[in-house]
N, C-alpha and C positions, 0 to 999 in steps of 0.2 A: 207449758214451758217450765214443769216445776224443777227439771233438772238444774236450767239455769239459774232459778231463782238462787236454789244451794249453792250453785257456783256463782252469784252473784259478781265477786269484781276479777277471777278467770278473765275473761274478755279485755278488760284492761290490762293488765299484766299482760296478755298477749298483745296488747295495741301498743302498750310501751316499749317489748323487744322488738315490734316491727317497725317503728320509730329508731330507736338504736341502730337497727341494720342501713335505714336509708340513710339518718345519719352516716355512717360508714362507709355509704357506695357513695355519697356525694364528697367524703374525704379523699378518696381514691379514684386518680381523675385518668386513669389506666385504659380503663374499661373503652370497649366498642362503645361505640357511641349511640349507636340504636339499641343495640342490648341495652344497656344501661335505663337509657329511654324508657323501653317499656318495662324492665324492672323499676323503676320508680313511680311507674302509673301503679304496676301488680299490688306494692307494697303501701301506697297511699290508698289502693282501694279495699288491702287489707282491714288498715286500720279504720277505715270509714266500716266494714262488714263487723270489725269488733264491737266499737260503738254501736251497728245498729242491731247488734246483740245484746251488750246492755240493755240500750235503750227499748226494747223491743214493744215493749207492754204500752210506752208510750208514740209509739208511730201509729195514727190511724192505717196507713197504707198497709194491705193484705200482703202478707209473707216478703217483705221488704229485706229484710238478711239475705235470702235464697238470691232475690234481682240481683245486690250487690255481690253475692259470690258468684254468680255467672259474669261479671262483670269482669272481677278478677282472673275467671279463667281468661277471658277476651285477650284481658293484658298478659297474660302468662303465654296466650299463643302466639302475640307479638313477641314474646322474646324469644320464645320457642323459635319462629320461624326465619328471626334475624340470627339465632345462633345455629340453626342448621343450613342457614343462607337458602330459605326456601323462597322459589319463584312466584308459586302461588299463593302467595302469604294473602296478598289484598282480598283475592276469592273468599279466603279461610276466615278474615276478618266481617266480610259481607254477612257471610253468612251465621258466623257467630252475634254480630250485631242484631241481624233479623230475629236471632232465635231467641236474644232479650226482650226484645221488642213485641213480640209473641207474645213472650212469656207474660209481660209486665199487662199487655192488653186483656190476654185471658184471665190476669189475676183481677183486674178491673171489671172487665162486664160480664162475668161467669157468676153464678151461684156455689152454694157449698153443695156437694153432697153427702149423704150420712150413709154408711155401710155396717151392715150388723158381723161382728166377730161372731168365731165357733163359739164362745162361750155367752154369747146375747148379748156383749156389750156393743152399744151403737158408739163407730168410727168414722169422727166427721173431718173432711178432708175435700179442701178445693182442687177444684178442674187447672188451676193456676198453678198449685204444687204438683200436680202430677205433670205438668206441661214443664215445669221450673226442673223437678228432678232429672225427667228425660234431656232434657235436653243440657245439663249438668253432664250424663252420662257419655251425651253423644260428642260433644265437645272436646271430654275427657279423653275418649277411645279416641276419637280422629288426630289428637297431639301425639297418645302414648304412641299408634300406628306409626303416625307420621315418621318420629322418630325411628321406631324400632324398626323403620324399612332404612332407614336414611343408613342406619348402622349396618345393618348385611347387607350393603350393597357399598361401604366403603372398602375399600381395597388397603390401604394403610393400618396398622394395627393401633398406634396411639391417635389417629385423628377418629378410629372406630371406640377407643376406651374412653374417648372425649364424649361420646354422643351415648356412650353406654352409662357413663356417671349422670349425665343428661335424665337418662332416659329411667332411672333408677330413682332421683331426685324430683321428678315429676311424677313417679307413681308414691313417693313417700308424700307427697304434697296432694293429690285425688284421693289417697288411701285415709290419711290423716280429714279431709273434709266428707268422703262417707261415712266413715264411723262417727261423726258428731250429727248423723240426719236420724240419729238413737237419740232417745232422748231419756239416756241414762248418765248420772254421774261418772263413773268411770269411763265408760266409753267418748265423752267431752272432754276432760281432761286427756286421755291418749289420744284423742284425735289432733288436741292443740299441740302436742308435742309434736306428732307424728308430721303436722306439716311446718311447724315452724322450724323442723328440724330440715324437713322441704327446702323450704323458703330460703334457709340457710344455705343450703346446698347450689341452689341458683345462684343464690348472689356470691358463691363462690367462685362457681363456675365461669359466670362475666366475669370477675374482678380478676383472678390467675388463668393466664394462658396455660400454665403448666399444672396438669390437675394429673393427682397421682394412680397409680396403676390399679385399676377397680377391681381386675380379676386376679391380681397379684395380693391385694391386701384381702380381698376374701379368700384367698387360698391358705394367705397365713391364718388368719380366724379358725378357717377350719382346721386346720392343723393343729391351732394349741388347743382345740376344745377337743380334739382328737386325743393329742399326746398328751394335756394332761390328763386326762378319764382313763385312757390304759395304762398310764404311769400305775394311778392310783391305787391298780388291782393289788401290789403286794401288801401294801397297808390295808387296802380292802381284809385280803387273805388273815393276815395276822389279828383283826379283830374281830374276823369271825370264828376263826382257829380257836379265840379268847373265851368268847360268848359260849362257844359250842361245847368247848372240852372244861371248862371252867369248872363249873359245875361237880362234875365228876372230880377231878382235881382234887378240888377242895375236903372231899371227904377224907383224902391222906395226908402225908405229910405238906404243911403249909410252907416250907422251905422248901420243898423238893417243887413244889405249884408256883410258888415264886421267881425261882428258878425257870424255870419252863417258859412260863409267859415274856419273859424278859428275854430269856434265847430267841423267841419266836417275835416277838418285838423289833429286836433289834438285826435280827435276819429280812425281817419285812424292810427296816432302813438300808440296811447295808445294798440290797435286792434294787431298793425305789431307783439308785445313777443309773444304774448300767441298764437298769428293762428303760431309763425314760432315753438315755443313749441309743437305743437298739428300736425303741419304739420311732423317736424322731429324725432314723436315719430310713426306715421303713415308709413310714406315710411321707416324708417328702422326696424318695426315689417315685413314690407312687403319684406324688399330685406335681412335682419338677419334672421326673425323668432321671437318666443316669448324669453326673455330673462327670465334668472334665475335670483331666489333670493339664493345669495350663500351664506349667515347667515343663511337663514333656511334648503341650503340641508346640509351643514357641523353642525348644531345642530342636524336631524334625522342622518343625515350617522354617528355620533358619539355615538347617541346612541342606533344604529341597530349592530355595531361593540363590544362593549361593551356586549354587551351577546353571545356574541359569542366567544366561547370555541374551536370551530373542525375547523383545518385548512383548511380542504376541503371545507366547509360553508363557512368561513371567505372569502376564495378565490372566492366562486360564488358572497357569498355577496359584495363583491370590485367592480369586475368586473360587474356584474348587476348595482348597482349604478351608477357605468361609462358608461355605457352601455344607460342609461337613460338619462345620462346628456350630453353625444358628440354622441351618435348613431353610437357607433359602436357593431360590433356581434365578435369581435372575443378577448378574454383576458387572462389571467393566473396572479397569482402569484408566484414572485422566491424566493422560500426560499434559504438565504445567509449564509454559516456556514464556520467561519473564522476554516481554519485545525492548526492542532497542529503546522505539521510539515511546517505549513507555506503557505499562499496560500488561497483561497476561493472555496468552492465546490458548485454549483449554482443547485437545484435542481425544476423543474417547477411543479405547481399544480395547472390544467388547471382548468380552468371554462368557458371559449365557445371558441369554436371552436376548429379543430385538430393540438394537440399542440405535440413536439416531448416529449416526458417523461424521460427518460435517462440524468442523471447530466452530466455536464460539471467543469472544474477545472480551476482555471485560476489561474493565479504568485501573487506573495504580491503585486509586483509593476506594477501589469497589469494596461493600460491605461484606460480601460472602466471602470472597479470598481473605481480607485483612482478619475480619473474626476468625478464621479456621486458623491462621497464622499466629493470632495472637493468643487464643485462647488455648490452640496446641491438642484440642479434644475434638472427640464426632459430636455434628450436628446434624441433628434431626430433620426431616422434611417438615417436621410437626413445627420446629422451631422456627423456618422457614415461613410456614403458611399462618402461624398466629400470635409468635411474639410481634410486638407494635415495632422491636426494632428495627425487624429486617421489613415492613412496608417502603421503604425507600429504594428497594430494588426495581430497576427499570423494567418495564412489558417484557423486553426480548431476553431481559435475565430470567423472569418468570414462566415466560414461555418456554425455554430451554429447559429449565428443570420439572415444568410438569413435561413434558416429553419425553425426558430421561425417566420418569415414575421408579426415582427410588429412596428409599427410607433412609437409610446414612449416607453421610459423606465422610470420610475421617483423611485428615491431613496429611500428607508425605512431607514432612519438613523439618530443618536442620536450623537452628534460630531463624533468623525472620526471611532464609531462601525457603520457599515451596518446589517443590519439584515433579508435584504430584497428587490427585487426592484418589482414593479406594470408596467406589461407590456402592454401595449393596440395596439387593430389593427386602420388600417385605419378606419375614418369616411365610414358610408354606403351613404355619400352624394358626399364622392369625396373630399371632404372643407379640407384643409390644417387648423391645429391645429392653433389656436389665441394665442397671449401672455397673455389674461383673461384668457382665458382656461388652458394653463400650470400654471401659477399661482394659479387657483382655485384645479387643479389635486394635486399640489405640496401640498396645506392645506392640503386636503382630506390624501393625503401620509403620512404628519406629525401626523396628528390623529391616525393612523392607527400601528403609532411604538408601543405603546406598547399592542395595539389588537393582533401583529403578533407576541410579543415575548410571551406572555400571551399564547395564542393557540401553540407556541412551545414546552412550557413549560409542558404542557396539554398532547400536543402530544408526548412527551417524556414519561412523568410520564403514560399514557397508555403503551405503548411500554414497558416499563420498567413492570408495571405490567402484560402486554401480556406474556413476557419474564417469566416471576415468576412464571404466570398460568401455562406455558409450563414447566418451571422444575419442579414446584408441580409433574404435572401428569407425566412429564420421573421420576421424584423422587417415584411414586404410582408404575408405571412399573419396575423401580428396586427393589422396596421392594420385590414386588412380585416374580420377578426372581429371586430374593434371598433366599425369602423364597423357592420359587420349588426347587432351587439348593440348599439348605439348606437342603431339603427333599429328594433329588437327592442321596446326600452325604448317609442318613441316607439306603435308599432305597440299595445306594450301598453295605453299607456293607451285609446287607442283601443279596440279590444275589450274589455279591463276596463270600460269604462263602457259599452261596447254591451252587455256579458253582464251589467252592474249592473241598468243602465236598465231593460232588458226584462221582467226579474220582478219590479222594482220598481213599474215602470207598469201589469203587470197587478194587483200589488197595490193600487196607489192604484188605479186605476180599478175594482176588481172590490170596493173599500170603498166608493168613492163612490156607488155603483153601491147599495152593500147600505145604506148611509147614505141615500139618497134614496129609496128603495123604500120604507124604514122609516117616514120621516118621514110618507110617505102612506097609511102601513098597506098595502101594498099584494105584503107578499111571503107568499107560500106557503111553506110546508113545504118542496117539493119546487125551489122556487128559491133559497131559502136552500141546503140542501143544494149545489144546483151552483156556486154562487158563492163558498162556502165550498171547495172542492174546487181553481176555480181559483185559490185563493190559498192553497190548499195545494203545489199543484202548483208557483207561483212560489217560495214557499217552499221547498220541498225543492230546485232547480235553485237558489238563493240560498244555499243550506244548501251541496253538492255544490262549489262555486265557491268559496266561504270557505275548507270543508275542505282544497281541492286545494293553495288558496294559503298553507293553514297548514303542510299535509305538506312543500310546499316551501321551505317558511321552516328549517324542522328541518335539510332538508339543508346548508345553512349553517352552522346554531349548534353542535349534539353529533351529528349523526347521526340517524338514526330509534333509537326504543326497541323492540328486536324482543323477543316472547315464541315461544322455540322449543317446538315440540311435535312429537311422531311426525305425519307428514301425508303423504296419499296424495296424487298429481301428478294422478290421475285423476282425483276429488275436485275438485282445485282447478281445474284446466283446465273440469270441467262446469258448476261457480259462476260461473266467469271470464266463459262463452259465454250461461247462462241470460237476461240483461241485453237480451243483443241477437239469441235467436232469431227474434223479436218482426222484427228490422229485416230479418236475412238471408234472413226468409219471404220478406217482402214486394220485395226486390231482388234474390230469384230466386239468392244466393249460398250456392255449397256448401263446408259446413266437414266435413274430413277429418279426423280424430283416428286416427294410426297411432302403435304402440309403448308407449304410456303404460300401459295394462292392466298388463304386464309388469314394470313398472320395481318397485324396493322403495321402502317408504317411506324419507323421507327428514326430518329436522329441518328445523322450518323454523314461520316467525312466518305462520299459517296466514292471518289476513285479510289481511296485510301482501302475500302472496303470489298471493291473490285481486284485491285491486285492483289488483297491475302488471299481472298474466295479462287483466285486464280493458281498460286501458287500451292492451297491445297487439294486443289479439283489436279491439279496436274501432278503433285506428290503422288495422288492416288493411280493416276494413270500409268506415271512409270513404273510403280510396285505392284502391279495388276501384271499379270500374264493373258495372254491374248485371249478372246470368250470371255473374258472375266467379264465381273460387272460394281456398277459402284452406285450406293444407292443415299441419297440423302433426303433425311427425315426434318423437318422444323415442327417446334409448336411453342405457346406461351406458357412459360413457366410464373410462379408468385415466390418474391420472396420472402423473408423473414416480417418485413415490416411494409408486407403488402405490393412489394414494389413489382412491376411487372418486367422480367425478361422474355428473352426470345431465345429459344436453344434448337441449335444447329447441329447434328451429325450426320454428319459424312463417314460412311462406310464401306470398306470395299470387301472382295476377295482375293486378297494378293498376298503377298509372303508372310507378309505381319512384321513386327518389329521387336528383340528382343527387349525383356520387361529393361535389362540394364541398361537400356538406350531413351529409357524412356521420357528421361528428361535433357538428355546430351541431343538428343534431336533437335532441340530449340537455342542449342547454341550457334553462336554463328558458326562457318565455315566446317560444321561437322558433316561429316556423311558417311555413311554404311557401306562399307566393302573397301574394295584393295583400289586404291587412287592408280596403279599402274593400266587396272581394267576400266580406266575412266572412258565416258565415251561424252562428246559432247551432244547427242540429240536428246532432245527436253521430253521426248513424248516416246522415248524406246523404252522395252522391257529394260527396269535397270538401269536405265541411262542416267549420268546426273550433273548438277552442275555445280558451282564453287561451293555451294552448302550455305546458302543464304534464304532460301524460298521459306523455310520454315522460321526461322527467329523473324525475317520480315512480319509476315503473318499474325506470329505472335504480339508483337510491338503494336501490327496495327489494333489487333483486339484488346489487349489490354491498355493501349491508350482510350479507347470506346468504355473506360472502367469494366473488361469483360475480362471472361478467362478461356484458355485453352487448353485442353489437356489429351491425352492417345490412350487409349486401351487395348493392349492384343497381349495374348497369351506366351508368344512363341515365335519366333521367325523360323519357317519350314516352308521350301520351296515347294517340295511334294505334296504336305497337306491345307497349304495354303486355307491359313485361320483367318486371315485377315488382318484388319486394321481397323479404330474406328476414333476418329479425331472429334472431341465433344467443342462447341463452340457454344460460351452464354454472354450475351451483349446486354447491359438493358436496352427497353424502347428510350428510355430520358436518358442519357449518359450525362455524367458530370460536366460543366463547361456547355450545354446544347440549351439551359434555362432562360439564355436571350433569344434565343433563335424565333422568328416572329411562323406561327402560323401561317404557312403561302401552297404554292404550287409543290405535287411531289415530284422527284427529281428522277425523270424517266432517262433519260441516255444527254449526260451532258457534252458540251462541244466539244471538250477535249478530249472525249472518246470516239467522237464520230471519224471516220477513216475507216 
């Protein structure tokens, strides 16, 4: 160790500036908290590795420096691994601990070995340092990697320039401790510089969030070692022009040689502005690019915004322009709308690339809106993700902007209204955003406040007329339904008095009838019976009419009163159809019953259920042309939240019903065709009655919490598409939760007759 001897107190001087530094990171209380952490273990175990550099000659323990500087790496990957926020940090530590532990054991129960050089000097060297170097090396490589993958594979250009100073500052800190395993003076000395130059760089790195542009300042570096070296060549020129021609010169006239030199002198000067002007406009086109004139794009981008009206355009328009001037492909605009109730609702309107669509809300005194507001500049996703300020932002504010994955935000806003912010992705070059750049973004943004409030205003007042269009035409559609039901009403009395009349006149006449037969003694037994029959018969079709218009009086006042009970579909569907086998014989129509067998019982207001099933088994029958057939489908349907229905259609082949009808069917007293061709039989082609069958029906299903609804394409008697009425009940209906488990309700007594 005669190197060190020479450098004798080197080591301390280097243990005093690593002392300094800790000092420094324990005064700045900024820092991550685990960074920081394991830089002050790095930095403590520096100083113990200087010391056991000094001290070396006096430690029994074999190669005790090398344990301690493995040691150091250890802590150095701890902070490596908390500032790349790596997962597998504990693995990385495991196994770095094992490899001292190795180390420290081979240097304990191992012998030396002595190795002869080319030139016969014997090279003694333990199994301990060759185990200590290696694994120095390999610890080394697995951070530098670690890193150097961490960084091409970040998609952000300054959280990549972040890990690239990283990852720069940790090879000046390996590079600086391999050149001191020479055990040469010079090479000791550059190596202490070289890491504590390192060392410094870390603890820069923890302490400022904001670490400046690594590819940007070694660009300028090479630039002036560029521009000045070609500057030089005039001056160069002129004293070699000196050297060369001097000589000669000199043998004539010494005034005429003086002259000369001085011309060419001062030609070399006059030459040096304009080549180092012309040189430094050359290598930074070459290592920048071409630069903008930003007077001329903010006079066009002012007035390509200016005619523009539609915020969707305004939005491509922005982001295209940006798109031009930084190269990037991915942008949106946010429209900002301060709420009533307080608060800002942020809704994005993309222009390239996939952008999430769905608003976000955030508080009055949210930290991202008020900073953008207050500070009036862009800010960074960088600035987002590692200044300590913005930590206070909530998950779902966090969560929205990693989702949105873009690099600026720059404010739309006119003193402390926001109206807006201009979002932009990463450069497609990789390049970390310029202070020219935010600044020229931040114009462009200012121009653009009242383009964005202009197109909202646009955007509104269409809306607003969309809205107006749309009541027009619901206000066209109610006229209409009004007028039908206005005709409806009329239609009714009309049939109301034909369906009064009719069993009223068989009544009167079928009394007058039994009245004058009487007076002449003149009736039988057997024709009392029939005359009493037909005016039974009026009466029940009088009775039947009353009922209909009482049931639909209910739907009106409270509702129907249902009584739930256990009730089989099967059951009710066979009550529903008995009515009218009778009709379907006789007009040759076939009813289909599939699925119902199968279904479970279900709650439900069991005649309640019977007379809709009936009045739409029998809607179908009169829209049915004779041969026809009517076919009805059940099965269990699930709903949203598991709940179980039962769905019912009933389909025919009969005329069908036009779509415009398709919900005036379910009001009362409506019905389909000319009230003059009214006909009172319930089961004729066409026949029909006051127009109550169907809203009954409906009331009764949707009192069961169900629904009803009709699908047919067309009414066409000729090509008769049909009809097909969907019916969904649950099995539990609302209101049936006391109903006790008992007997299912096959044919109750007030249906029996």
């Amino acid at each position: 160790m005669n190197a060190y001897q020479a450098n004798l107190y080197l080591p301390l001087i280097a243990a005093g500036l690593y002392l300094g530094i800790l000092i420094f990171s324990q005064i700045q209380r900024q820092q991550e908290k685990q960074q920081a952490s394991w830089l002050v273990a790095a930095l403590i175990i520096s100083i113990g590795w200087e010391f056991s550099l000094f001290f070396n000659n006096s430690i029994p323990f074999p190669n005790f420096p090398n344990i301690v500087l493995l040691l150091s790496i250890c802590a150095l990957g701890g902070a490596t691994s908390a500032f790349l926020d790596w997962q597998p940090k504990r693995r990385y530590l495991i196994l770095a601990g094992t490899a001292v532990l190795t180390a420290v054991l081979i240097n304990i129960l191992t012998p030396n070995h002595v190795f002869m050089l080319p030139d016969g000097q014997p090279f003694t060297i333990t199994n301990g340092t060759i185990i200590t170097f290696l694994a120095w090396g390999a610890l080394a490589s697995a951070l530098l990697s670690a890193t150097w993958r961490e960084y091409r594979q970040t998609g952000f250009p300054w959280h990549a320039n972040r890990l690239l100073f990283w990852f720069f500052v940790l090879s000046f800190t390996f590079l600086g401790e391999f050149i001191q395993f020479f055990d040469q003076t010079g090479f000791i000395i550059a190596g202490q510089l070289l890491r504590f130059t390192g060392i410094v760089g870390l603890a820069y790195g923890i302490a400022s969030f904001r670490i400046f542009d690594v590819r940007a300042r070694a660009q300028r570096m090479l630039a002036f070692i560029i521009i000045n070296t070609l500057s030089a060549l005039p001056l160069i020129l002129s004293v070699i022009i000196v050297f060369q021609f001097g000589t000669a010169l000199n043998r004539g006239n010494d005034i005429f040689t003086s002259i000369l030199i001085a011309l060419v002198i001062t030609l070399g000067f006059f030459l040096y502005q304009p080549f180092r002007r012309l040189i430094g406009r050359l290598v930074y086109r070459y290592l920048r690019g071409e630069g903008v004139n930003a007077g001329q794009v903010v006079r066009n981008y002012s007035q390509a915004i200016s005619r523009t009206l539609d915020v969707q355009q305004l939005s491509v328009l922005i982001i295209g322009t940006l798109s031009e001037l930084l190269e990037t492909n991915r942008g949106a605009l946010l429209l900002v709308t301060q709420l009533e109730e307080g608060g800002y609702e942020i809704e994005p309107i993309p222009a390239m690339g996939s952008l999430p669509r769905h608003p976000i809300r955030f508080a009055h005194n949210d930290l991202f809106i008020n900073t953008l507001v207050t500070q009036h500049q862009p800010l960074l996703q960088y600035e987002l993700d590692f200044n300590p300020t913005f930590k206070a932002l909530n998950d779902d504010e966090q969560s929205w902007l990693k989702e949105m994955t873009m690099e600026l935000y720059v404010p739309l806003s006119s003193g402390e209204d926001i109206v807006g912010l201009i979002a932009v992705g990463p450069k497609v070059t990789a390049v970390p955003y310029q202070p020219n750049e935010l600044e020229l973004v931040q114009t462009l943004a200012d121009q653009t406040v009242v383009a964005v409030q202009n197109a909202s205003l646009f955007s509104e007042l269409n809306d607003q007329n969309e809205h107006i269009r749309y009541l027009n035409i619901d206000l066209v559609d109610q006229n209409e339904k009004l007028e039908i039901m206005d005709r409806v009403k009329s239609d009714f009395i009309t049939i109301a008095s034909h369906e009064l009349r009719t069993p009223l006149t068989q009544v009167k006449g079928y009394a007058d009838i039994l009245s004058a037969m009487n007076e002449e003694n003149a009736l039988t037994r057997e024709q009392t019976r029939e005359i009493i029959g037909h005016i039974n018969r009026a009466t029940l079709q009088l009775e039947q009419l009353i009922t209909a218009m009482l049931d639909a009086s209910q739907l009106d006042v409270d509702g129907m009163q249902l009584t739930f009970v256990k009730t089989k579909l099967d059951t009710v569907l066979r009550l529903s159809a008995e009515p009218l086998i009778q009709a379907m014989r006789e007009r040759r129509i076939q009813l289909d019953i599939e699925g119902v067998a199968d279904l479970p019982p279900i709650y439900a207001d069991f005649k309640r259920l019977v007379q809709s099933f009936t009045n739409l088994l029998g809607n179908a029958v009169k829209y049915t042309p004779d041969s026809g057939s009517i076919h009805v489908k059940a099965s269990i349907v699930l709903g949203q939240d598991k709940e179980e229905f039962v769905e019912i259609i009933i389909q025919d082949t009969g005329i069908g019903i036009d779509p415009k009808f398709h919900s005036l069917i379910f009001e009362k007293f409506f019905r389909i065709g000319d009230p003059q061709l009214h006909s009172t039989g319930t089961t004729k082609f066409k026949g029909a009655g006051p127009g109550l069958g169907l809203p009954i029906a409906k009331g009764v299903i949707e009192a069961h919490g169900g629904r009803i609804w009709v699908e047919s394409e067309v009414e066409d008697e000729e090509r008769l598409p049909g009809s097909s009425f969907n019916i969904v009940i649950p099995v539990r209906p609302p209101g049936s939760e006391d109903v006790v488990d008992g007997e299912t309700a096959v044919r109750p007594a007030y249906l029996i007759g």
